[in-house]
C-alpha angles and dihedrals in degrees: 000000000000128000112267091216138045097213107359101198089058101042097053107056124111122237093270096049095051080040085063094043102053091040096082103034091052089055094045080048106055083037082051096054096031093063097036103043118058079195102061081041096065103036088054087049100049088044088047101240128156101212085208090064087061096091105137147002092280088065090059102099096060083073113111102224119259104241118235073212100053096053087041093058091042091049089051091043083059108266099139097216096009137265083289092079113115107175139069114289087236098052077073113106109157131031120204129179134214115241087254086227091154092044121302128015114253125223134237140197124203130189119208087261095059089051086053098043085045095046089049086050096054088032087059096039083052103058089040086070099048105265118144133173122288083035118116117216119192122206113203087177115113109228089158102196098346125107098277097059107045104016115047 
């Protein structure tokens, strides 16, 4: 018989407990962004955010958006992932695009990290719906270069 769960430890916390546990990796997170993009910088000063108020999920919403917009004109005008980019241009090791079904396809650099942290997401949403290994699951969707079609 198959494991109920994908990563029992996770899976099983109440609200209060994931609560806990996101509290301090959000705000490692917007302290993260905040030091290594100029761009996030300024966004959070001209919006008037401490970074060091953003301490939970409850903080979120005193976030000003990232614009599609914003990391598109930045991509035409030659960045090659956009002014969002936080790390070093050589802790990137692999480069996806979206579909550009709205103009032009946006790029987009992941770390191995990212790929880790992306493959534990669709491995999780996976076994919520009831895969488990040894079953074939066909996508008839078109993603074209983006993550769904040549990373998962």
């Amino acid at each position: 018989m198959s494991q109920k769960f994908w990563d029992r430890e996770i899976e099983i916390l109440d609200r209060d407990q994931v609560c806990a546990l996101e509290a301090p990796l959000i705000a490692e997170q917007i302290r993260y962004v905040y030091d290594k993009s100029p761009y996030y910088r300024d966004k959070y000063d001209r919006a008037g955010v401490d970074p060091s108020a953003i301490d939970s999920h409850r903080a979120l919403g005193a976030l000003p958006f990232t614009e599609k917009a914003d990391i598109a004109l930045a991509q035409q005008q030659g960045q090659l992932f956009g002014p969002n980019q936080c790390c070093d241009f050589d802790e990137i090791v692999r480069m996806t695009c979206t579909g550009g079904s709205t103009g032009e396809p946006t790029r987009l650099g992941w770390t191995q990290n990212d790929i880790e942290v992306y493959n534990e997401m669709g491995a999780r949403a996976f076994w919520a719906m009831g895969c488990r290994p040894r079953d074939l699951v066909i996508s008839c969707l078109n993603y074209s270069m983006y993550a769904g079609g040549i990373m998962d």
